[in-house]
N, C-alpha and C positions, 0 to 999 in steps of 0.2 A: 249459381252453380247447382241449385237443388233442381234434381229431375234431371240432368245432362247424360247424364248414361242408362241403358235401357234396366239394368240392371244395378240395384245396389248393392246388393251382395259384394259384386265383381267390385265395381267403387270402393267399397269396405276394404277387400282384401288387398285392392289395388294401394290405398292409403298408410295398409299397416306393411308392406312393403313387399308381400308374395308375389311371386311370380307367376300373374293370373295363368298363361296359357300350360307351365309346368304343372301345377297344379291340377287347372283343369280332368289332366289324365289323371291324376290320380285319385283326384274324384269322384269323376268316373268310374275306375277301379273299386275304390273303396263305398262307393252306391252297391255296386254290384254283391259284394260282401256283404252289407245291410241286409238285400232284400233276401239274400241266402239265409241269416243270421234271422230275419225276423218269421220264416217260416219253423224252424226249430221251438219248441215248446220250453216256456222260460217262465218263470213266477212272476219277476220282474213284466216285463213284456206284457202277457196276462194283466196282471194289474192296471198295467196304463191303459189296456184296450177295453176292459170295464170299465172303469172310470170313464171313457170317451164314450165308449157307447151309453153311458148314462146320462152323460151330460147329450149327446147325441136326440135322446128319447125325450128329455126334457122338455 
């Protein structure tokens, strides 16, 4: 069964019992909030993207 779906994730949540394609939307939805949310100026935020860009440079 390893590797049968093109997607593990989906696998995963399909396992724990969500309703992949409900979901899906609102995922979707809640992506969109993210990429909103990670333009905004945040310490938190900031900090992890230092940290990557140094590990990045590395």
């Amino acid at each position: 069964g390893a590797g049968s779906s093109p997607d593990p994730m989906l696998a995963l949540l399909k396992t724990i019992g969500i309703d992949v394609d409900t979901q899906l939307k609102d995922m979707a939805i809640a992506s969109q909030f993210e990429v909103m949310a990670s333009d905004m100026p945040m310490i938190d935020t900031v900090g992890v993207v230092e940290s990557s860009d140094m590990l990045l440079a590395a």
